[in-house]
ROBA-999587 format. One record per residue: z negated, x negated, y negated of N, C-alpha, C, O in turn; chain; residue in three letters; residue number from 1. Coordinates in pm, whole numbers, m for minus. Layout:
N
ATOM Z X Y Z X Y Z X Y Z X Y A ALA NUM
...
% end
This chain:
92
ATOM 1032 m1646 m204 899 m1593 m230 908 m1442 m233 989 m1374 m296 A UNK 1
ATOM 783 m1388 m130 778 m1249 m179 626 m1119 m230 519 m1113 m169 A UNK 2
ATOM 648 m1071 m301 519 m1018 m286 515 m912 m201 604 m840 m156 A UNK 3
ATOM 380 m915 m183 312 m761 m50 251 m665 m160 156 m681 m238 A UNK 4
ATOM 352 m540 m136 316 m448 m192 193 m342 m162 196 m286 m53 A UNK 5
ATOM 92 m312 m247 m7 m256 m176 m103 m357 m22 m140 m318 88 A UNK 6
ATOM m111 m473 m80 m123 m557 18 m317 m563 67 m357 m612 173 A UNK 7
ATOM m385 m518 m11 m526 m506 57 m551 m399 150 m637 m386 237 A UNK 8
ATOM m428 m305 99 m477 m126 157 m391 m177 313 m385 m75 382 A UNK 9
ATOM m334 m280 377 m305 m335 484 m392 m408 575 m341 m472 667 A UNK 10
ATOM m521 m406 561 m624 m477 627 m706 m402 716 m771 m312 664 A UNK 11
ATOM m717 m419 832 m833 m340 898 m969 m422 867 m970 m543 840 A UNK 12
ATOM m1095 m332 874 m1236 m376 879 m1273 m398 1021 m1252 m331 1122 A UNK 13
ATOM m1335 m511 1000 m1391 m574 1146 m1560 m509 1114 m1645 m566 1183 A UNK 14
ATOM m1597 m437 1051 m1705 m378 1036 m1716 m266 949 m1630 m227 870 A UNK 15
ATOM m1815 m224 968 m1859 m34 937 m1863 m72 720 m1927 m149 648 A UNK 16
ATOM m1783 8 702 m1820 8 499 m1806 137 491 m1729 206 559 A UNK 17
ATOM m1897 180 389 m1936 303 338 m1945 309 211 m2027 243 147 A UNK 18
ATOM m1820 431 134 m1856 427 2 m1883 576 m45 m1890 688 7 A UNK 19
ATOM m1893 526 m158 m2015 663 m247 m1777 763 m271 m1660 729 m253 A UNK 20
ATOM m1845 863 m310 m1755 968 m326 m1703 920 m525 m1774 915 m626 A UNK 21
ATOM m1546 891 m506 m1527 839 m618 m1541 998 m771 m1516 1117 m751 A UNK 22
ATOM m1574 951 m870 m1554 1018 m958 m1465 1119 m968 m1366 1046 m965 A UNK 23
ATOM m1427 1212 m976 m1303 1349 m1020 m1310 1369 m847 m1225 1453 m815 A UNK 24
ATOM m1366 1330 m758 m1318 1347 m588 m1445 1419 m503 m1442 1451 m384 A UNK 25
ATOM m1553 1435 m596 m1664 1512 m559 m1683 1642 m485 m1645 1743 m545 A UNK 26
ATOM m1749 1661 m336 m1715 1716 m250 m1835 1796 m343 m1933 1729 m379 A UNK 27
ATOM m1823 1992 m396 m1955 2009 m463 m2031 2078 m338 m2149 2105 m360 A UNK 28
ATOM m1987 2108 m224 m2083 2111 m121 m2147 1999 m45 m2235 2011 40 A UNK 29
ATOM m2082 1869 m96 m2172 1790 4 m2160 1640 m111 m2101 1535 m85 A UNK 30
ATOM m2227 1671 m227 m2230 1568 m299 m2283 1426 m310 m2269 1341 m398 A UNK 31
ATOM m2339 1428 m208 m2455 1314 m140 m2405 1252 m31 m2463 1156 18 A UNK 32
ATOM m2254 1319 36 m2207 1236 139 m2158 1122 114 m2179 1109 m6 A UNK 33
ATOM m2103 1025 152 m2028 900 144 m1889 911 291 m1844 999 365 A UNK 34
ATOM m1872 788 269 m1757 777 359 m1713 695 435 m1677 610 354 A UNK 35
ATOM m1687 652 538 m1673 544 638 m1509 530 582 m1425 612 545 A UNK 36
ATOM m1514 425 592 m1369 348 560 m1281 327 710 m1326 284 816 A UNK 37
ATOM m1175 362 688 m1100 328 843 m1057 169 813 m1070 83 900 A UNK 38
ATOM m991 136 650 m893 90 585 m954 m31 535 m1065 m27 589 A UNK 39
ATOM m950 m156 451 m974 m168 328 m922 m151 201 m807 m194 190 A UNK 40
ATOM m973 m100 96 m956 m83 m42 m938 m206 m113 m982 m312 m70 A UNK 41
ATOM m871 m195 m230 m883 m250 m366 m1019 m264 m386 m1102 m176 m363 A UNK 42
ATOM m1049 m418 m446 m1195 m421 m491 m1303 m473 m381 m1399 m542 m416 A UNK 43
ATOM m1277 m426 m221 m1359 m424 m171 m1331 m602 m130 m1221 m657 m127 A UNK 44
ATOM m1483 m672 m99 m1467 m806 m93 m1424 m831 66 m1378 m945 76 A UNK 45
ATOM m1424 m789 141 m1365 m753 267 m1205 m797 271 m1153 m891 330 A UNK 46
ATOM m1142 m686 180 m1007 m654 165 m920 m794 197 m836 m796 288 A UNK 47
ATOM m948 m903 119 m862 m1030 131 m846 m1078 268 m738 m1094 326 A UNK 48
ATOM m976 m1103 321 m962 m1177 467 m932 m1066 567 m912 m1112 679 A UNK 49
ATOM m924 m929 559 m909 m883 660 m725 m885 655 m659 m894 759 A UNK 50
ATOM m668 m877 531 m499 m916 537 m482 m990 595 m409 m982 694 A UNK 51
ATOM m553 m1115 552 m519 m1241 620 m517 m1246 785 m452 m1317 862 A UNK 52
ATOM m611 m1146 807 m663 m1146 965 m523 m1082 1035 m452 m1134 1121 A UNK 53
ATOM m507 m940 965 m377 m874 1008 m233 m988 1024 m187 m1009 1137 A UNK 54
ATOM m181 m1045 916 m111 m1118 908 m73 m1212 999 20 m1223 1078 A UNK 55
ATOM m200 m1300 957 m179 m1432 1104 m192 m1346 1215 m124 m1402 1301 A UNK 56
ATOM m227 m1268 1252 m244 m1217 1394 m68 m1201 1428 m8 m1255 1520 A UNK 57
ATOM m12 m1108 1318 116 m1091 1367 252 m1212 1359 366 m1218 1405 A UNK 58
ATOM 186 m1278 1293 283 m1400 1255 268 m1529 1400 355 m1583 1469 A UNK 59
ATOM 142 m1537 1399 135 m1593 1535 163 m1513 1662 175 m1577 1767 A UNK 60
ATOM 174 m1382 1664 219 m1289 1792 398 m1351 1836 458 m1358 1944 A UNK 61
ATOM 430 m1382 1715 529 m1370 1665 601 m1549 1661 703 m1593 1607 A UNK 62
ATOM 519 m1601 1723 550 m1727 1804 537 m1872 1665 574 m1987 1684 A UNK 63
ATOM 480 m1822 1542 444 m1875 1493 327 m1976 1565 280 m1954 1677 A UNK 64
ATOM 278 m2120 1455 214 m2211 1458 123 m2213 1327 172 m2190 1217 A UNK 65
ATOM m17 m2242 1347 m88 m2200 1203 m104 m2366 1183 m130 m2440 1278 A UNK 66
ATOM m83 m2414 1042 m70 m2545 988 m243 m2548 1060 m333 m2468 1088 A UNK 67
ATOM m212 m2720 1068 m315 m2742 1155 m416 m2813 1024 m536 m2818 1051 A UNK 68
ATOM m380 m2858 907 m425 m2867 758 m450 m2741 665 m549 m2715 596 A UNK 69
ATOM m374 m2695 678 m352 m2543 581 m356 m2410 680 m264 m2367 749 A UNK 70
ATOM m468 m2368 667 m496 m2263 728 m363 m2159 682 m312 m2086 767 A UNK 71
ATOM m325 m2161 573 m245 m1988 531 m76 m2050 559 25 m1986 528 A UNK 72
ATOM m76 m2152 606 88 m2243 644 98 m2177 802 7 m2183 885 A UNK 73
ATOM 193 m2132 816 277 m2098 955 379 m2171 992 422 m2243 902 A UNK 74
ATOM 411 m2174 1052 516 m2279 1158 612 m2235 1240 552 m2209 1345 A UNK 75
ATOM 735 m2209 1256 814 m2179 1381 914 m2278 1363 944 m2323 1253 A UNK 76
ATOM 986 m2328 1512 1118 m2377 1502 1154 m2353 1607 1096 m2319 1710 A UNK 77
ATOM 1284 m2375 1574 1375 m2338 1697 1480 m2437 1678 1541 m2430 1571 A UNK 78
ATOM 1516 m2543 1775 1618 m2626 1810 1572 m2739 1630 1469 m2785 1582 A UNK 79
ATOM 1677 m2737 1602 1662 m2822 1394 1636 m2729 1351 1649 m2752 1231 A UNK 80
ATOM 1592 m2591 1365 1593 m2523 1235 1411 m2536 1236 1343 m2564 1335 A UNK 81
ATOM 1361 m2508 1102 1238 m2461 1093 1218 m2368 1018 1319 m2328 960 A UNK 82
ATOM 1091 m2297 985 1085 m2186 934 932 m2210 862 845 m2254 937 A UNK 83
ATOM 900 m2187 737 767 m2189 724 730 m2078 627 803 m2051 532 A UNK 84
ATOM 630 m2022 650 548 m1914 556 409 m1953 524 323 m1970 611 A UNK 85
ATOM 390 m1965 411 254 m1960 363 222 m1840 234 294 m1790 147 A UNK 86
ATOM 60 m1822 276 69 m1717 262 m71 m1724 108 m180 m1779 127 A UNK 87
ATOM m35 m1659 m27 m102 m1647 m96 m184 m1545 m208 m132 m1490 m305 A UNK 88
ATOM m292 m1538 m175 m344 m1378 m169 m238 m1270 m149 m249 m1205 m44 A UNK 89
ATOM m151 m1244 m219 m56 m1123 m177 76 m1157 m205 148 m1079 m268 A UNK 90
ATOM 114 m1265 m165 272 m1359 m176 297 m1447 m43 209 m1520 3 A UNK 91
ATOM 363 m1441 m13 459 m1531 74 594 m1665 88 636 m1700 198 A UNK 92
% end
């Protein structure tokens, strides 16, 4: 088992989020701006599935098999060996 460190700030957005300018980070010339997110954040409800999105993308690049029951179960084998990862909010 392992955990993912910093594991939401690993997600790309499949869509546009905009947040307000956090507290102590106040631009005082442009206090009314906000901010397009490249990333997802902590907190944001986005954040979970877009890991997940990153993840399986590379795990299946990666000649993985996604459990055909368990969406977050991966699959590889090679010859007898097998290999499995499943994946839970920010553990493996």
């Amino acid at each position: 088992q392992m955990d993912v460190k910093t594991t939401f700030l690993n997600g790309y957005l499949q869509e546009e989020v905009f947040v307000e300018q956090p507290p102590g980070f106040l631009d005082s010339k442009f206090q009314d701006h906000v901010f397009k997110l490249d990333k997802a954040l902590y907190g944001l409800k986005q954040a979970p599935r877009a890991w997940y999105d990153r993840l399986s993308k590379l795990l299946l690049d990666s000649g993985f098999k996604r459990g055909s029951v368990d969406k977050t179960i991966f699959l590889k084998s090679k010859n007898s060996d097998l290999l499995v990862v499943q994946m839970y909010v920010d553990d493996m």
